[in-house]
N, C-alpha and C positions, 0 to 999 in steps of 0.2 A: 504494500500500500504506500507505504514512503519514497520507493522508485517511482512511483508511478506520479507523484505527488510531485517531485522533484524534476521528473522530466517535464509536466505538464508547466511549471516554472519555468525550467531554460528552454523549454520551447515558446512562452510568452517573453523572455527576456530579448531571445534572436527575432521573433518577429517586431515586436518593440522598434529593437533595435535596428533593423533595414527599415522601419519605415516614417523614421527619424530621419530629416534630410542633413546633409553633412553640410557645414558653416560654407564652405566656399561655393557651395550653390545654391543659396537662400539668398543673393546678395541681388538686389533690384539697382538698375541705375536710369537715372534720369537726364537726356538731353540734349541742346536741341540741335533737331533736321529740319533744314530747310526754312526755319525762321520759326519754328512751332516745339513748347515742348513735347519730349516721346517721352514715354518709360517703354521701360525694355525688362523684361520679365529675367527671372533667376537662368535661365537655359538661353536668356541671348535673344529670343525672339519680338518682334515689338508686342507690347503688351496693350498700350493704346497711344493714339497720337491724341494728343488736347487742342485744346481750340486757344491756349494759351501763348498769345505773341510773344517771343523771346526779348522784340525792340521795344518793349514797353516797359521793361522790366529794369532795374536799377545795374549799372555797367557791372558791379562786382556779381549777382546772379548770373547777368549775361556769361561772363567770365567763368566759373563756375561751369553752366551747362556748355559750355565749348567743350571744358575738358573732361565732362561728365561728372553727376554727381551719384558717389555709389550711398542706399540706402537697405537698411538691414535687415526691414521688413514689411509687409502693407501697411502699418499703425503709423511708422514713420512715413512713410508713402505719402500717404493719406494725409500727414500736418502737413507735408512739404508741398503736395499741392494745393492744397487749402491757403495757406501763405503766398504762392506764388499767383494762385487765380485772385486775388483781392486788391 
């Protein structure tokens, strides 16, 4: 009963654990194409383009999304465009 007890654990532990995504690919970045901010999803794809003009936006943001801004997770996401659409 206690093997059985025990495997049914490290079998919850390894599943757990693959389906916990690893730090370097949770990472969101934001920036902009073509005079609009993107975000760009943790795998690189674009995630959405906004309707947010880049040249409206104060020189150091501009600056900023040139060189991309990496963000750690949608909750940050989420303040970072809230701040920048206002």
């Amino acid at each position: 009963m206690k093997k059985r007890i025990f495997a049914a654990f490290v079998l919850l532990l390894i599943v757990f654990a693959l389906s916990t995504p690893l730090a370097e690919y949770t990472e969101w970045k934001i920036k902009d194409i073509s005079g609009f901010v993107v975000v760009f999803d943790p795998s690189g794809g674009i995630y959405e383009i906004t309707g947010i003009s880049v040249s409206r936006l104060p020189q150091k943001e501009q600056e900023d999304l040139a060189m991309g801004v990496k963000v750690k997770d949608i909750l940050e996401l989420e303040k970072i465009l809230e701040g920048l659409s206002q």
